[in-house]
DOLUMRO-35004 format. One record per residue (C-alpha): residue in one letter; y, x, z. Coordinates in steps of 0.1 Angstrom, whole numbers, padded with zeros to 4 digits, always signed. Each point is the difference from the previous one (the first is absolute). Layout:
AYXZ/...
END
This chain:
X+0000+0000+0000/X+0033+0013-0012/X+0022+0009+0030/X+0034-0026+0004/X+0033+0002-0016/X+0029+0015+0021/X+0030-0013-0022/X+0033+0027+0002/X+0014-0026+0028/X-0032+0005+0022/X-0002+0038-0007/X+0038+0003+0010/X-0004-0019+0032/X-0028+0021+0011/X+0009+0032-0012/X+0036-0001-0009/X+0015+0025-0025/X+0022+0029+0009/X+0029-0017-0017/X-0003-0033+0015/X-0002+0015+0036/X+0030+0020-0010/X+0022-0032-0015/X+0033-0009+0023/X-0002-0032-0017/X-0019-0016-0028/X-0001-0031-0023/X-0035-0022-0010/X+0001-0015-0030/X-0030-0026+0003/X-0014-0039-0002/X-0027-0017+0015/X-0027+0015-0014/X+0007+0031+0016/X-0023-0002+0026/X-0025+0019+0021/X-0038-0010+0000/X+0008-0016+0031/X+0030-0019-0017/X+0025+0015+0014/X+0034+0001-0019/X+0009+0034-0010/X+0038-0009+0020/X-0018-0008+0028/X-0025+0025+0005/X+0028+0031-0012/X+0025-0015+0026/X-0024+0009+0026/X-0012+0031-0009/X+0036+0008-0006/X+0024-0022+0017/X+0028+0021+0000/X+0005+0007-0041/X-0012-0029-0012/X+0036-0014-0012/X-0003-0020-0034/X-0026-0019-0015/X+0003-0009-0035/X-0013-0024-0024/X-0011-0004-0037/X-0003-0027-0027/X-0014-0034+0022/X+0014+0018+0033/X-0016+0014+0033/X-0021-0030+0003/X-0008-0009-0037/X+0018-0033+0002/X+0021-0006-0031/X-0013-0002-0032/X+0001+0021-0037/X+0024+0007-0023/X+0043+0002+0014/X-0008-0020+0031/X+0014+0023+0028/X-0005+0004+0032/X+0030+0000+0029/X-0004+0032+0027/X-0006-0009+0030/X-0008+0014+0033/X-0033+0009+0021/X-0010+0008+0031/X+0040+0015+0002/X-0004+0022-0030/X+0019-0015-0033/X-0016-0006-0032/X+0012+0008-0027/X-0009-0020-0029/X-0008+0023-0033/X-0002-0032-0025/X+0032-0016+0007/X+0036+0009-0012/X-0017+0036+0000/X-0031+0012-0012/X+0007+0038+0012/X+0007+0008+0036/X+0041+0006+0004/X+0014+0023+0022/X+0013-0022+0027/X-0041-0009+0002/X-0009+0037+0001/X+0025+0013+0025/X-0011+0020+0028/X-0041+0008-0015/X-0015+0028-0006/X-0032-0017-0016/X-0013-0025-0017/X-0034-0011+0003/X-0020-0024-0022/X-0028-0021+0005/X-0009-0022-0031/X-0030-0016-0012/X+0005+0005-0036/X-0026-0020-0023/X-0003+0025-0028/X+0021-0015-0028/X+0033+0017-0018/X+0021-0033+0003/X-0009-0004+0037/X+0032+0006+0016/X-0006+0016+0031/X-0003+0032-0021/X+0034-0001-0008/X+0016-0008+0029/X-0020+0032+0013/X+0020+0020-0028/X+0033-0013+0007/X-0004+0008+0035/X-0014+0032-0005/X+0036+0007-0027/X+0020-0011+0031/X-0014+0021+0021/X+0001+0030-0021/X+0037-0005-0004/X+0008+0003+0037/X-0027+0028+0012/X-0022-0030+0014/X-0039+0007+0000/X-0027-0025-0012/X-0032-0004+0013/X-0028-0020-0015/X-0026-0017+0021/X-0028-0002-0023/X-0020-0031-0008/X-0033-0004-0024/X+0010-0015-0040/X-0020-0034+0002/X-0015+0009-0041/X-0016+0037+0013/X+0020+0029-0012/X-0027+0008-0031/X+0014-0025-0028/X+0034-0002-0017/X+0014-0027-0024/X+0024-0002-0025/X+0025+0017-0018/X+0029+0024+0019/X+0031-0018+0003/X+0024+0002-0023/X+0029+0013+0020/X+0023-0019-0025/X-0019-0029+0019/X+0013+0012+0035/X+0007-0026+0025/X-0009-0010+0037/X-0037-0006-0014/X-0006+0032-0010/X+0022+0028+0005/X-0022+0030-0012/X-0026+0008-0032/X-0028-0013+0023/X-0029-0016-0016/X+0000-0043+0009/X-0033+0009+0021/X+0012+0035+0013/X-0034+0012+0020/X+0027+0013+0030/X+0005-0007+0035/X+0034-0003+0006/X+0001+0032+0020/X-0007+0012-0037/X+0020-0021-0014/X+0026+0015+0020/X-0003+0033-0006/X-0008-0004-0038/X+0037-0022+0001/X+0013+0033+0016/X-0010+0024-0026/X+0003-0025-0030/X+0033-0012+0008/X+0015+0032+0016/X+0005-0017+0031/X-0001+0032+0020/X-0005-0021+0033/X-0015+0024+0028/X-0032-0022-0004/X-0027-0002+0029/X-0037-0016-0001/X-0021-0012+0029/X-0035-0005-0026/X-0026-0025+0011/X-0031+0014+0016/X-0030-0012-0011/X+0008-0017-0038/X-0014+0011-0027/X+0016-0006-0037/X-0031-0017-0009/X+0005-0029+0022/X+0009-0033-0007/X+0019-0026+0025/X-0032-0014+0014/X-0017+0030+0003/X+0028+0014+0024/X-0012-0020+0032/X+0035-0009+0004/X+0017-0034+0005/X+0017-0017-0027/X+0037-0007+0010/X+0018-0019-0027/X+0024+0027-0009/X+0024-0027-0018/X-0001-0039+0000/X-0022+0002-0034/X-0025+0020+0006/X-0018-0021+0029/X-0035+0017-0011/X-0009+0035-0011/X-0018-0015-0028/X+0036-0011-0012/X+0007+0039+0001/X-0028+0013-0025/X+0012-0027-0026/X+0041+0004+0006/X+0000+0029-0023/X-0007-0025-0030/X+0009-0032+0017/X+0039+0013+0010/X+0007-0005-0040/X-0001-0035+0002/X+0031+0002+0019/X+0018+0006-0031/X-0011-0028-0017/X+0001-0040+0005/X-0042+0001+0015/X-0001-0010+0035/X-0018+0034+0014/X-0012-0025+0030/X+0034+0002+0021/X-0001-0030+0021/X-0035+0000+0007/X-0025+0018+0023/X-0013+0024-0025/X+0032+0014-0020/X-0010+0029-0020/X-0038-0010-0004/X+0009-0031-0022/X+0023-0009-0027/X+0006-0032-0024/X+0029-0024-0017/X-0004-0036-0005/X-0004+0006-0037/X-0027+0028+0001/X-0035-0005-0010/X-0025+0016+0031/X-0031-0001-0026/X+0010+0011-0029/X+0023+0029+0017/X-0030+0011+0019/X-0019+0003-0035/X+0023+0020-0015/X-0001+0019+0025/X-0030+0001+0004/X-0024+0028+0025/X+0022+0015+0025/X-0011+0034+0017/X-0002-0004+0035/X+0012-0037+0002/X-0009-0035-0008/X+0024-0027-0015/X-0005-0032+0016/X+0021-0034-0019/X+0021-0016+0029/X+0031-0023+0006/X+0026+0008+0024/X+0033-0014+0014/X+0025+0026+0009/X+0022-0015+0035/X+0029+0022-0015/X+0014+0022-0024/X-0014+0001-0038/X-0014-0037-0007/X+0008-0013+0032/X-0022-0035+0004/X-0017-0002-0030/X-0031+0009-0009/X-0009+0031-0014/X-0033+0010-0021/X-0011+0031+0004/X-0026+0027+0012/X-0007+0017+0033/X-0013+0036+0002/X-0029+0006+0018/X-0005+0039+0002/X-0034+0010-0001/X+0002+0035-0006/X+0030+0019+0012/X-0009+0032-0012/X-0003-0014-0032/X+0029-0025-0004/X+0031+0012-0020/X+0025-0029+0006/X+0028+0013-0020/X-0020+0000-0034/X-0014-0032+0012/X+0034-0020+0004/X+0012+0018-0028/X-0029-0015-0019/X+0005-0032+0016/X+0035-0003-0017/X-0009+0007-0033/X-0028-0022-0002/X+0027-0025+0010/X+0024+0010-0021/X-0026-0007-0033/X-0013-0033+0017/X+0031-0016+0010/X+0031+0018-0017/X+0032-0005+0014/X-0011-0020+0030/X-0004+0033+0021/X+0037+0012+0002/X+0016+0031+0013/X+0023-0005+0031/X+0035+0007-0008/X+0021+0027+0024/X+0011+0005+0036/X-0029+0011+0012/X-0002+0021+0030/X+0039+0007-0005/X-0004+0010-0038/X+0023-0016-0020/X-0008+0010-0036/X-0040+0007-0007/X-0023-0029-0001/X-0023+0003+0032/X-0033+0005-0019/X+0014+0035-0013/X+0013+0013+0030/X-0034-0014+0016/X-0021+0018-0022/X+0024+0027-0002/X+0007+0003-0043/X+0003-0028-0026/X-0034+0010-0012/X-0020-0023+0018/X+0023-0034-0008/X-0002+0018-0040/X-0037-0002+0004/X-0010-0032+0011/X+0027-0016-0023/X-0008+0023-0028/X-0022+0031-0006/X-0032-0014+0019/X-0021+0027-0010/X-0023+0019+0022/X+0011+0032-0007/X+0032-0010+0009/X-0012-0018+0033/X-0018+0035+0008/X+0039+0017+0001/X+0016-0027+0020/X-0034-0004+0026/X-0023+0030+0002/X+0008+0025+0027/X+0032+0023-0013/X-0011+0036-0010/X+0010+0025+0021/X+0010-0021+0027/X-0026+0014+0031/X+0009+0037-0015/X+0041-0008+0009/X-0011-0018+0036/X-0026+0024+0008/X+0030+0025+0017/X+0009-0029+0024/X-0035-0011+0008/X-0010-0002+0037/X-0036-0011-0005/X-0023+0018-0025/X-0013-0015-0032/X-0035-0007-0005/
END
């Protein structure tokens, strides 16, 4: 039997690093799924062991308790336990410094779900350029990538395509933890944050969420299950288009559907999936996209997670709707997550390439460029890699 998991948090607490014992005063940028086994909020558990430089706490997109939901609805800072929180998806989205005034350190604990337009990433990196600018260290509490750290998906992004989901030439599924994350962020952006890592004992690369032993705490309001996690690298697409990606129901992420779509003959043109089944359903969504009426669609059951490659499978999924039922499958027109000018499905899947190929190339070939794993890509992470590769 494989011996447990210490996430960075529980390594920290027992065995705290040089520079966190040496920090006059220190930030946490966190949410509620930063937890100990024991459930224990990563605020709590740090104001104990070190109740004297604790002094900020600080929250990303949905906020320190994953209230608010996607897309430009911010969160208010608040106050707990007598520290402030600062809100970092409000009227800002990069720490000021009024917020950073009087640290020495930042410290992050985020579960990231392995997917370029997750935004936690990003809020990492615009804490870690705010930092860098006024001599403040970072330190990254280190938690396991749900998807295993062996696969990669889809094409770098374009850095024309730049925005708050996806700010480096990261792959869609990236492979990294996000104390990886980070430090590949350093190097590829030129950052030149004074960049610390408290790694994980115990995970392996290999590893998928299930296999960690660890508790599933829904890192965001939409991702209420980790199977939601292994198909979000595909499923996140649909945000950019008028498909109800299941928002408004129990399952978001593992189901999608319109009124007007046909489950059947989608799922025949579809046809085998890798790793997952396609099961016909109909689904109200409570709110957002379709709101009260019924939706046809299919749910996701994974099978296989080893083998499942959701982003080729939703980008399948769209152009098998595109040929069945033309211009009833739409692209959803800008803001979206505070860009004003490119359509959401290219700064989602990081190029125009992918909206060009499901409305017109459609070839396999092309599908291979846009899907397969980017070449190259574990040759340009392997310097910031804190786990070895198989």
């Amino acid at each position: 039997m494989n011996p447990p998991i210490e996430t960075g948090l529980e390594v920290a607490l027992r065995d705290p690093p040089k520079r966190l014992l040496e920090a006059r005063a220190f930030g946490l940028l966190s949410n509620q799924a930063s937890v100990t086994r024991a459930f224990e909020h990563a605020a709590d558990a740090l104001l104990q062991r070190f109740p004297n430089t604790l002094r900020a706490l600080f929250g990303p997109q949905h906020g320190l308790w994953s209230t608010e939901q996607d897309n430009m609805i911010e969160t208010a800072h608040a106050t707990y336990r007598g520290l402030p929180v600062y809100s970092l998806y409000s009227e800002t989205r990069t720490p000021t410094e009024e917020m950073l005034d009087g640290l020495d350190l930042m410290v992050i604990d985020l579960q990231d779900v392995g997917t370029r337009v997750y935004t936690y990433a990003w809020t990492l990196l615009r804490c870690m350029q705010s930092c860098a600018a006024r001599g403040i260290d970072v330190m990254v509490l280190d938690r396991p990538n749900p998807l295993g750290g062996v696969v990669a998906e889809g094409a770098l992004l374009d850095l024309d395509y730049r925005s708050f989901v996806g700010g480096a030439a990261i792959p869609m599924r990236h492979g990294l933890t996000i104390g990886e994350l980070a430090a590949y962020c350093n190097e590829s952006r030129k950052v030149g944050c004074e960049l610390h890592h408290v790694p994980m004992r115990g995970w392996r690369r290999a590893l998928l969420w299930h296999e960690t032993g660890l508790s599933w705490v829904p890192p965001s309001p939409n991702l209420p299950r980790h199977q939601g996690a292994f198909l979000y690298p595909g499923q996140v697409l649909l945000e950019g288009t008028n498909l109800s990606e299941g928002r408004g129901t129990t399952t978001p992420f593992e189901q999608f559907g319109a009124p007007w779509m046909d489950s059947f003959a989608l799922r025949d043109a579809i046809g085998e999936v890798p790793g997952a089944i396609l099961r016909p359903v109909s689904f109200e969504p409570t709110f957002q996209k379709w709101q009260g009426e019924r939706c046809r669609g299919l749910f996701v059951h994974v099978t296989d997670a080893r083998q499942l490659r959701p982003y080729r499978m939703t980008l399948h999924a769209l152009r098998a709707l595109r040929e069945q039922q033309g211009h009833a499958l739409r692209w959803n027109e800008p803001p979206y997550e505070y860009e004003q000018r490119l359509p959401p499905i290219d700064i989602l899947s990081g190029a125009a390439s992918a909206r060009g190929w499901i409305d017109g190339d459609g070839t396999p070939a092309a599908l291979d460029r846009i899907a397969d794993e980017p070449a190259g890509w574990w040759s340009s992470a392997a310097p910031c890699l804190l786990y070895p590769r198989p």
